[in-house]
C-alpha positions in Angstrom: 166.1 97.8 65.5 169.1 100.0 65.1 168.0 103.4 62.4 170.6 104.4 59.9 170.4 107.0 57.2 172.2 106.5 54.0 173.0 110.0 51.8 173.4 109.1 48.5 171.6 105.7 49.0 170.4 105.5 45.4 173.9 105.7 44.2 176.4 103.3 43.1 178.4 102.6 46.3 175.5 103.9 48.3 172.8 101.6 47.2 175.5 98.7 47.8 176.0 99.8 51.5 171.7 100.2 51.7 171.4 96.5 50.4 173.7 95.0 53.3 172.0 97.0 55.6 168.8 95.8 55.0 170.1 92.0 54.9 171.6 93.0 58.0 168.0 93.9 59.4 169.0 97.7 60.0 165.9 99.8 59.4 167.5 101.7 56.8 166.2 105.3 55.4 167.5 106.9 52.2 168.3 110.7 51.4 168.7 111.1 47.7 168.3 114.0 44.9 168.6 111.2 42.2 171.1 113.7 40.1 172.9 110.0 39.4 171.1 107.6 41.6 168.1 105.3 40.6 165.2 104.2 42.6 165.6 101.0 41.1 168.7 100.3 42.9 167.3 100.2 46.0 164.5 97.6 47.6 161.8 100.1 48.1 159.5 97.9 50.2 162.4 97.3 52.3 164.2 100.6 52.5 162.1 104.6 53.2 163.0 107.1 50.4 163.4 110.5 50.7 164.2 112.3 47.4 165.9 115.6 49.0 169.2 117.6 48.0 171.5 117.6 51.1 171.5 121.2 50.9 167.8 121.3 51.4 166.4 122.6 54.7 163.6 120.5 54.1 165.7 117.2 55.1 165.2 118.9 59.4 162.1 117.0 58.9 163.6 113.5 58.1 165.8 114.5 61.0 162.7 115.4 63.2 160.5 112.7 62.7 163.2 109.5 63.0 165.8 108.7 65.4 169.0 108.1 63.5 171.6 106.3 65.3 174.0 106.6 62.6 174.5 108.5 59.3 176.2 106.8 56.4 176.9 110.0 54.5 178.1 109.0 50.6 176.7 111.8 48.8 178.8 113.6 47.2 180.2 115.1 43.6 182.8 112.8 42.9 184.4 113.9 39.3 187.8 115.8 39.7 187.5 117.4 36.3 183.7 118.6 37.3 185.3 120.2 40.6 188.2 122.6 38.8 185.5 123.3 36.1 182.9 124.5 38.8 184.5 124.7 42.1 181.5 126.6 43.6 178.9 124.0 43.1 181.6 121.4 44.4 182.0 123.5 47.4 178.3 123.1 47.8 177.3 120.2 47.5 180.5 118.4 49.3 181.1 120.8 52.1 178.3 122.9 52.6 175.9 120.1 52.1 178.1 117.9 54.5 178.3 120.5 57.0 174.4 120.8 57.3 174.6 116.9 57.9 176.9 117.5 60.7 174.4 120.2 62.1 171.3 118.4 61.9 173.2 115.3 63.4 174.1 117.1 66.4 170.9 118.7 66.9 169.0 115.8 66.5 171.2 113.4 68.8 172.6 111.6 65.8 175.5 109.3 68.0 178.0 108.7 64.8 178.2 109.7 61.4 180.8 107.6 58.4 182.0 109.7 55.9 183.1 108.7 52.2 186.5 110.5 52.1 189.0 110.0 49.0 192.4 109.2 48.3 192.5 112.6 46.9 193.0 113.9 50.1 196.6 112.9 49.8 197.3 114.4 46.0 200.4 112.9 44.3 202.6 111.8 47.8 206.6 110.7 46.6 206.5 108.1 49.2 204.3 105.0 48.5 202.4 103.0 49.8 200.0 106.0 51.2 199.4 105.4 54.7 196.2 107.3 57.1 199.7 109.3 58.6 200.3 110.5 55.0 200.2 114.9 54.8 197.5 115.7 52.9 198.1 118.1 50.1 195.1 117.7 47.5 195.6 118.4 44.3 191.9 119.4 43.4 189.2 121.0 44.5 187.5 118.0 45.3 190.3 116.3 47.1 190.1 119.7 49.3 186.3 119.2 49.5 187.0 115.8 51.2 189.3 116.6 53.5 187.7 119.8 54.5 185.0 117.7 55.6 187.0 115.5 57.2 188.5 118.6 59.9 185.0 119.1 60.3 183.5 116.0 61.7 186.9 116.0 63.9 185.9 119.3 65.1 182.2 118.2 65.6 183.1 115.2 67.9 185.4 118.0 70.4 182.7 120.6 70.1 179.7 118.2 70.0 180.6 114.8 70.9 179.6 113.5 67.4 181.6 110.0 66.5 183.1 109.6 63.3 184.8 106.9 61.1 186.0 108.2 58.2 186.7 106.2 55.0 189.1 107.2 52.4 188.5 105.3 49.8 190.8 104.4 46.8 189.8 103.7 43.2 186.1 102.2 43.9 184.4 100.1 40.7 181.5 97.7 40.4 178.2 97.2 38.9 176.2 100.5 38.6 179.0 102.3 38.2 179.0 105.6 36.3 181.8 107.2 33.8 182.1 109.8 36.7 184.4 109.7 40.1 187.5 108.2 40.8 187.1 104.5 39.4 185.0 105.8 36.4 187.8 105.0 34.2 186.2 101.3 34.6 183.3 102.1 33.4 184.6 104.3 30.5 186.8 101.9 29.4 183.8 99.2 29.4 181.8 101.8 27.4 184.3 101.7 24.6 184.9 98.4 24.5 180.7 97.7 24.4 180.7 100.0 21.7 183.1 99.2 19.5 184.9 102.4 20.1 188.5 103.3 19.9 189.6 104.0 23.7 191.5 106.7 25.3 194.0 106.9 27.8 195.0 110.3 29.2 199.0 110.5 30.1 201.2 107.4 28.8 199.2 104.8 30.6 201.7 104.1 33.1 199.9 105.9 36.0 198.9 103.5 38.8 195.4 103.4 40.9 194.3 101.2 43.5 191.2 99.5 42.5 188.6 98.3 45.0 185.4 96.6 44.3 182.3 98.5 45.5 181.0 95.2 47.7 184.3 95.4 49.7 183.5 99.1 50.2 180.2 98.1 51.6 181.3 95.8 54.0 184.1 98.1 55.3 181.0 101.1 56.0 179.3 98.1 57.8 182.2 97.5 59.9 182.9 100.8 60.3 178.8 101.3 62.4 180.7 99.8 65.4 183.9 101.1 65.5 186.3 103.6 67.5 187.0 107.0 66.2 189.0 107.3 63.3 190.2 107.5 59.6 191.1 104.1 57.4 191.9 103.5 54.2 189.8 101.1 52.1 192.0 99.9 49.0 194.0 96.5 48.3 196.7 98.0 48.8 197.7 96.9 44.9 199.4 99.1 42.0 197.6 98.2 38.6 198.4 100.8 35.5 195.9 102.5 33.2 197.6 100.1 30.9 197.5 97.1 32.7 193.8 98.1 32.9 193.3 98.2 29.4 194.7 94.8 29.2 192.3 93.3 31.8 189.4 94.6 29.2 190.8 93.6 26.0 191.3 90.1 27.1 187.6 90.1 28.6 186.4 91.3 25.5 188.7 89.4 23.4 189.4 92.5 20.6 192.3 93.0 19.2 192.5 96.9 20.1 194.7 99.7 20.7 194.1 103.1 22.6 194.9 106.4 21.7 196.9 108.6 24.2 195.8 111.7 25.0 197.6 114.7 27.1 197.4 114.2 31.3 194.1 115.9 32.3 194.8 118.7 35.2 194.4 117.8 38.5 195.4 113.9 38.1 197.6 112.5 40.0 200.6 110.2 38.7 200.8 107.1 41.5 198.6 105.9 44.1 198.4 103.0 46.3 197.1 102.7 49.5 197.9 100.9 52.6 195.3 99.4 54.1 196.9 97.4 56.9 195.2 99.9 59.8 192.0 99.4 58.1 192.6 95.3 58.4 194.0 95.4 61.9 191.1 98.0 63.5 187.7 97.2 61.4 188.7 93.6 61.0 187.8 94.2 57.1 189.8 92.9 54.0 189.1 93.0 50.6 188.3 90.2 48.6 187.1 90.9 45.4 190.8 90.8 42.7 190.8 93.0 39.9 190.3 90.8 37.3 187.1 88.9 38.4 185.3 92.4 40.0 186.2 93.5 36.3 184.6 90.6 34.9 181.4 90.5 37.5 181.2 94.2 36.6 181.2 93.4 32.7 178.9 90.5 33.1 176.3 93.0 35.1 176.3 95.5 32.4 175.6 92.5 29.6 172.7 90.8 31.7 171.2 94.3 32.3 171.1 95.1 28.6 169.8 92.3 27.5 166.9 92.3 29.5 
């Protein structure tokens, strides 16, 4: 039985990724502070638990007394606005907590590690659709986290012989998801609409994302155990508006509703869509959740949970 480590296992994408496994019969371990993950979203008769920081130097011993094969590594602070407000402890946690991944990996004999990268990698790029050839210039300090990370694991497999696949993924959204990261304006905009609130939009709403569903994020890290070296975008390779957005969730709610606009928060970017035809060809993975019914599987989670 193959041993793989999930970082941020409890999380929302994490504990997604830790649920195929385990129906996949990998013998799956779990490192996790629980900062935002929940024990309850993993099967803990199923899955080992070890509730660590990634910065800890007490994780040599998970390290020490297992033989990981592989490392999923999705831990991470994910909120753009929390990276320019405190670009230290975003440094931290995303680099320097990565880079003692990386260390224990190769000291340990650890064959391959996948990485959660971002689309911030590639900032606010005049040519779309964004492709894995696309410069990176990112726009925040996490999007510099990312890809910092990123020359790091390339530099481990020269210097150490370490494999990687690296995932860069686009807007991700699902059940369990928070208001933070990249696709948290899913989860915001369910929040309002739950609570009867007024929503906002920052900018005019005309800013595009590329939203992916957090199961077909899963099953692209599953492919991903078994593949070559390299870096893949995982998107649909679709354009939807902040406004278009708020138009999915109105008619899912069915209120009649209007946002208010608020300035562009710093470090946004305007457009992003990703190609994700490398990621199809290469880790034989598509996605095939659409927008509108991972939006409605997402609100129907939330409903089922409360009312339990």
């Amino acid at each position: 039985m193959v041993d793989i480590l999930v970082t941020g296992g409890c999380g929302f994408i994490g504990s997604k990724i830790v649920e195929k496994l385990v129906n996949k019969n990998y013998n799956v371990h779990v490192i996790d502070n629980l900062s935002t993950g929940k024990k309850e979203n993993i099967d803990l008769d199923k899955v080992t638990l070890h509730v660590h920081d990634i910065n800890e130097p007490e994780i040599e011993e998970v390290f020490k007394n297992n033989a990981f094969q592989c490392i999923i590594h999705q831990a991470a602070q994910t909120s753009v606005p929390v990276s320019i407000e405190d670009i230290t402890s975003d440094t931290k946690i995303n680099i320097l907590g990565s880079v003692h991944l990386i260390d224990l990996a190769n000291k340990y004999g650890v064959k391959k590690m996948i990485f959660a990268s971002s689309a911030a990698i590639y900032g606010d790029p005049k040519q779309l659709p964004i492709t894995e050839t696309t410069a990176a210039n990112p726009t925040s300090p996490y999007g510099l986290s990312k890809y910092s990370v990123e020359k790091y694991l390339q530099l481990a497999h020269s210097l150490y012989g370490l494999n990687y696949t690296i995932l860069r993924y686009a807007n991700v959204y699902g059940p369990k998801q928070t208001s933070l990261g990249e696709g948290g304006v899913v989860s915001i905009f369910d929040q309002y609409f739950r609570r009867n609130k007024t929503p906002i939009i920052f900018g005019d709403g005309l800013q595009t994302r590329d939203f992916i569903y957090v199961d077909d994020v899963a099953e692209a890290n599953i492919a991903a155990i078994d593949s070559e070296n390299g870096i893949y975008n995982v998107s649909c390779n679709k354009q939807t508006t902040i406004e278009q957005l708020f138009q999915f969730f109105k008619g899912i709610y069915g209120v009649a509703v209007e946002p208010i606009y608020e300035p562009s928060r710093e470090g946004d970017i305007r457009h992003s869509i990703l190609s994700n035809e490398l990621t199809l060809k290469e880790l034989n993975w598509e996605p095939k959740m659409t927008l509108e019914e991972g939006l409605k599987q997402t609100v129907t989670h939330v409903i089922d949970k409360e009312e339990k």
